[in-house]
C-alpha positions as MATLAB code, in Angstrom:
seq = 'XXXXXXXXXXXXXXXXXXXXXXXXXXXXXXXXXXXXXXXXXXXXXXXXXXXXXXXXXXXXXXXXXXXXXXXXXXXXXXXXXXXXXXXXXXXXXXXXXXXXXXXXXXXXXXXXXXXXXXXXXXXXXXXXXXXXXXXXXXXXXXXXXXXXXXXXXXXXXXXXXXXXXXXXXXXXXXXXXXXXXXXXXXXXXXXXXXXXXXXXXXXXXXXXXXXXXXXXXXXXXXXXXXXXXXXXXXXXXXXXXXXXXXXXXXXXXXXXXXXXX';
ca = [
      38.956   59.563   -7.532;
      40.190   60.164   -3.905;
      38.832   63.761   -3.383;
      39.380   65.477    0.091;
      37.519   68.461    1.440;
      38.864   71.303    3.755;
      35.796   73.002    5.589;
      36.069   75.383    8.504;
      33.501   75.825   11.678;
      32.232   79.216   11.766;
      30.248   81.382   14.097;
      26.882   81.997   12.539;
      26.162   85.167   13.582;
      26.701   88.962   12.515;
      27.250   89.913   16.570;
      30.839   88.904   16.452;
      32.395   89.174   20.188;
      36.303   89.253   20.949;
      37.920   88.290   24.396;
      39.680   91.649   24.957;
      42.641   89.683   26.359;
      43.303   86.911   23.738;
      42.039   89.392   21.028;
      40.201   85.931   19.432;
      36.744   85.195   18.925;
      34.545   84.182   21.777;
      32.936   80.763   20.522;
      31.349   79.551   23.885;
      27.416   80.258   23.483;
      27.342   81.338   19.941;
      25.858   78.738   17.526;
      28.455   77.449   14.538;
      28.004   76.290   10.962;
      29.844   74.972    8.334;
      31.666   78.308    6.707;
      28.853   78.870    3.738;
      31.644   78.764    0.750;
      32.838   75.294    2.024;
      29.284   74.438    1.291;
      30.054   74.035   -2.042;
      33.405   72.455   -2.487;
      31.351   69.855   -0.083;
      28.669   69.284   -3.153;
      31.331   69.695   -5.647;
      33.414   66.503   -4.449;
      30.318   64.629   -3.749;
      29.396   65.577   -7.474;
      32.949   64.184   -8.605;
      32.358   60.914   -6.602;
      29.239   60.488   -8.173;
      30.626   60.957  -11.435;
      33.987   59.377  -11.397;
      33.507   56.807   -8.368;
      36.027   56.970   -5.703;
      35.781   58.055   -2.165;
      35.469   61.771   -0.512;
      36.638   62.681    2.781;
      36.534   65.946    4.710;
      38.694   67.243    6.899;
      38.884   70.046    9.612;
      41.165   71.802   12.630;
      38.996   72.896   15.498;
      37.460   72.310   18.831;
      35.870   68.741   19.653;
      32.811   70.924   18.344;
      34.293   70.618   15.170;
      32.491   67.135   15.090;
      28.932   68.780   14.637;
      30.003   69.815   10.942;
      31.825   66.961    9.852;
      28.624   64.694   10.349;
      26.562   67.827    8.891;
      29.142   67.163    5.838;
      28.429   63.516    6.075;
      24.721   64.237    6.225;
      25.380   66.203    2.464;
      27.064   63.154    0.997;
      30.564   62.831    2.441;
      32.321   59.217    2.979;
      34.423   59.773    5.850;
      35.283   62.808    8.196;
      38.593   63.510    9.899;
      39.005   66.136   12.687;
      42.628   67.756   13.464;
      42.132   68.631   17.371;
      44.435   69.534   19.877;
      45.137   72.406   22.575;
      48.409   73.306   20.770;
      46.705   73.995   17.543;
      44.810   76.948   19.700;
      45.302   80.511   17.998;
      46.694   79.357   14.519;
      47.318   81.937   11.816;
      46.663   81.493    8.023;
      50.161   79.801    8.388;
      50.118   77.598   10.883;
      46.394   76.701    9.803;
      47.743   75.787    6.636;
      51.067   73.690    7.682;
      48.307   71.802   10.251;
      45.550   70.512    7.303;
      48.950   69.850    5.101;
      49.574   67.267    7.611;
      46.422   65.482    8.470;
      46.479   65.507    5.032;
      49.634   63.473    4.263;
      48.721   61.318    7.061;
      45.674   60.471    5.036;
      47.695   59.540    2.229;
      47.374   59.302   -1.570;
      44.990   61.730   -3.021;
      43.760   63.099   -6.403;
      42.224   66.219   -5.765;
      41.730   68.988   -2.554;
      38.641   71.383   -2.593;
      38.436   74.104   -0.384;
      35.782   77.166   -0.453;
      37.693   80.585   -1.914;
      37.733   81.855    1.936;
      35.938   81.928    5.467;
      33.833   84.104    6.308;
      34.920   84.845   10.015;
      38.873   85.758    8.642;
      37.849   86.385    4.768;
      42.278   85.475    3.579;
      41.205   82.952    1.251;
      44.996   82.202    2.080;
      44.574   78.818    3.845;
      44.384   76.946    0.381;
      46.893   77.988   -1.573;
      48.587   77.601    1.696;
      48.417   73.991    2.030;
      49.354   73.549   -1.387;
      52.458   74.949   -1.203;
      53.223   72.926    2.015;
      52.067   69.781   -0.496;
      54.428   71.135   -3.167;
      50.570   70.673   -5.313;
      49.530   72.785   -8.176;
      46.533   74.886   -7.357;
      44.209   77.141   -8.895;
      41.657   79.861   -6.878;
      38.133   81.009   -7.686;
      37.093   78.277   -9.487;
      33.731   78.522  -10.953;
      33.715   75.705  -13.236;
      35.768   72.075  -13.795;
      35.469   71.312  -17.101;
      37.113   68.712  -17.065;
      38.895   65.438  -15.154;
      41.170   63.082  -16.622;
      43.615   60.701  -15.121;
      46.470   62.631  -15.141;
      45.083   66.274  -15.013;
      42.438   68.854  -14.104;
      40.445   71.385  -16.755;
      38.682   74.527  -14.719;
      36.992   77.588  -15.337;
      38.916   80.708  -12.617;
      36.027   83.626  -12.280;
      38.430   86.226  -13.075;
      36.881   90.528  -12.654;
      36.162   90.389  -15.947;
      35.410   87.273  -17.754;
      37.329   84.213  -17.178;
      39.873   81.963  -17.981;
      40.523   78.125  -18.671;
      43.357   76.461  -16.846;
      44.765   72.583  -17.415;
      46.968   71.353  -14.482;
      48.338   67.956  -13.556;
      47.230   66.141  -10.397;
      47.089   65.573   -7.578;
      46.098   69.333   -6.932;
      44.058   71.454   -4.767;
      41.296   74.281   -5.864;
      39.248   76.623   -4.267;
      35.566   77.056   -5.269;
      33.180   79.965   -5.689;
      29.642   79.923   -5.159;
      28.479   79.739   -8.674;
      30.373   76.368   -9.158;
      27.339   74.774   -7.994;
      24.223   74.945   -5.665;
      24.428   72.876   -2.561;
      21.833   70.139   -1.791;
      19.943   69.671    1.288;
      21.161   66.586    3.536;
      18.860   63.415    2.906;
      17.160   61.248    6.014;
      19.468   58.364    4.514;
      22.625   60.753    4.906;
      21.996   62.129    8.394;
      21.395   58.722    9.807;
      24.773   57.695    8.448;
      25.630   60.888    9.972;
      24.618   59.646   13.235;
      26.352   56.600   13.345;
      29.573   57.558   11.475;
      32.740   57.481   13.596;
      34.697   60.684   13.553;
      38.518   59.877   13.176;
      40.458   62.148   15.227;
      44.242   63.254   15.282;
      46.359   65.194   17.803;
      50.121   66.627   17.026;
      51.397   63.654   18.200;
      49.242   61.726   15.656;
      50.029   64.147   12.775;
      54.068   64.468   13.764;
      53.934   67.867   13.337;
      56.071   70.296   14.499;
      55.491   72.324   17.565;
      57.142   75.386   16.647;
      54.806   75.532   13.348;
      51.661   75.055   15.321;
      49.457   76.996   17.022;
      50.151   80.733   18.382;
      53.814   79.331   18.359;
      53.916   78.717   15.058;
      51.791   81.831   13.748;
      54.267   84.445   12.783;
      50.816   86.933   12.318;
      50.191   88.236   15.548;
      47.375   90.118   16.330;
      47.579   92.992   19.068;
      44.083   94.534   19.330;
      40.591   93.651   17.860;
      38.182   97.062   18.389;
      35.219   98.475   16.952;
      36.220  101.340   15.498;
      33.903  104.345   17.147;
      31.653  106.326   14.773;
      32.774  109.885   14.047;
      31.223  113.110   12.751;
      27.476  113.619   12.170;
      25.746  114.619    8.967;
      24.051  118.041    7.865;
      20.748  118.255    5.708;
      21.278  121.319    3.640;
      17.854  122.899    2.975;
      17.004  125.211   -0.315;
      16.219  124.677   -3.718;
      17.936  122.332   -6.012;
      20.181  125.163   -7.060;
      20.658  126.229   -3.539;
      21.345  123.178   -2.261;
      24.165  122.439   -5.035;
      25.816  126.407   -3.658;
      25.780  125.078   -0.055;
      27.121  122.346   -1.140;
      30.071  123.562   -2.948;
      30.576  125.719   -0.436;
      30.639  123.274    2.122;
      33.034  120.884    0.438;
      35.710  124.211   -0.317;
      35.973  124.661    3.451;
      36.919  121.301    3.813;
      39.545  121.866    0.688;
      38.209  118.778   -1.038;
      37.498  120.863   -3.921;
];
C-alpha cells in the first residue's frame, strides 16, 4: 500500500497569543508539536505498512519549522516526509489549506489511501480533510474509529457516530480521518530517531506544486477573519444564605426578576 499522512504543527500550549494586527497566532517563542489527533493517523499508516507492506509518507504546509515534526513522524515509523513551504501559503484558510496538501499531494503521485486526524486542535474545523478530498475528486469517510478491513480495490471502516456506529465499504484510493480510539500511538524508537536525524526532508514551493496563486494563501482564503479577542468576563455571582427551603424561595425569587421563570 502507498499510504500518505496529513499532520499539522501546532502550538503546544493553552496561553494562545494573537498579533492584534494580522489577527493570527503568534508562533515565534512558543514551543510546537505534532497536532495530538494526527498522532494517530501517524501509527495507523505505519500499522497498515506493517501489515500490508508498502511505503508511508507524511506530508505538511508550514514554516521551515515544519521540519521538526516531520522527522518526529519519521522517528514514529514514517518512510519519507514532504514539507509544502512557501511565503505565499502564509494565512491559508480551511480552503486554501486544503487546495495546497491536494497538490503536494498529486505531485507525489499514485496513492492508495490518505489519513488525516478528525481536526487540529489550534482551529478545531476538522474541514481540511474532507477538503482535500473533494479537490482529489476521492471518496472519504470522517471519525473513523476502526478499519476493518483493506482489500485491493476498497476500504471497510468503523465511523464513531453519537450513538453507536456504523460500517462503511468504499473504493480506493480514498482519504479518512481518524479518532483517538482507532489506536494508541507508540513512542519513537532510538533506531527511528536516528533515521530521523539523517533523513532528508523533501521540500516544495508554489512553483514546485504549480499551484495557483489566487487559491493560495490569504489570497486564496475566501474566510477572512476580522478580530481575534478574549471575550471580557461579565457579572459576578451571589451566595444566597438560609435554609434549604430558604435558599430554594430566594432562589425562585431571584430567577422571576430576571423573567427566566
Amino acid at each position: 500500500m502507498n499510504i500518505i499522512v496529513c499532520i499539522k504543527q501546532v502550538p503546544d500550549t493553552t496561553d494562545i497569543r494573537i498579533d492584534p494586527k494580522t489577527n493570527t497566532l503568534i508562533r515565534e517563542g512558543v514551543p510546537s508539536i505534532i497536532n495530538p489527533f494526527d498522532t494517530y493517523a501517524i501509527e495507523e499508516g505505519v500499522r497498515l505498512r506493517e501489515k500490508y507492506q508498502g511505503k508511508v509518507t507524511v506530508i505538511s504546509m508550514g514554516p521551515p519549522q515544519v521540519e521538526d515534526a516531520l522527522r518526529e513522524a519519521i522517528s514514529l515509523g514514517i518512510d519519507e516526509g514532504v514539507l509544502l513551504s512557501d511565503r505565499a501559503f502564509a494565512g491559508a484558510d480551511t480552503l486554501a489549506t486544503s487546495y495546497t496538501l491536494a497538490k503536494g499531494i498529486e505531485k507525489m503521485g499514485k496513492f492508495d489511501l490518505i489519513i488525516c486526524g478528525k481536526q487540529a486542535m489550534d482551529g478545531d474545523t476538522a474541514q481540511v480533510g474532507p477538503g482535500i478530498a473533494e479537490k482529489l475528486n476521492i471518496p472519504h469517510v470522517t471519525y473513523v474509529r476502526k478499519i476493518e478491513e483493506v482489500k485491493e480495490g476498497y476500504i471497510q471502516v468503523e465511523r464513531l457516530m453519537e450513538e453507536g456506529y456504523e460500517i462503511i465499504r468504499m473504493p480506493l484510493p480514498a482519504l479518512i480521518t481518524v479518532v483517538k480510539e482507532i489506536n494508541e500511538p507508540r513512542m519513537p524508537s532510538l533506531k527511528g530517531k536516528l533515521k530521523a536525524k539523517s533523513a532528508q526532508i523533501i521540500t516544495w514551493s508554489t512553483k514546485d506544486l504549480e499551484a495557483e496563486e489566487d487559491r493560495i494563501g490569504l489570497q486564496g482564503s475566501p474566510t477572512q477573519v476580522i478580530k481575534i479577542f478574549t471575550p471580557q468576563l461579565r457579572g459576578k455571582g451571589e451566595m444566597i444564605e438560609g435554609t434549604p427551603a430558604e435558599q430554594t424561595a430566594k432562589l425562585v425569587e431571584k430567577l422571576r426578576e430576571t423573567k427566566i421563570v
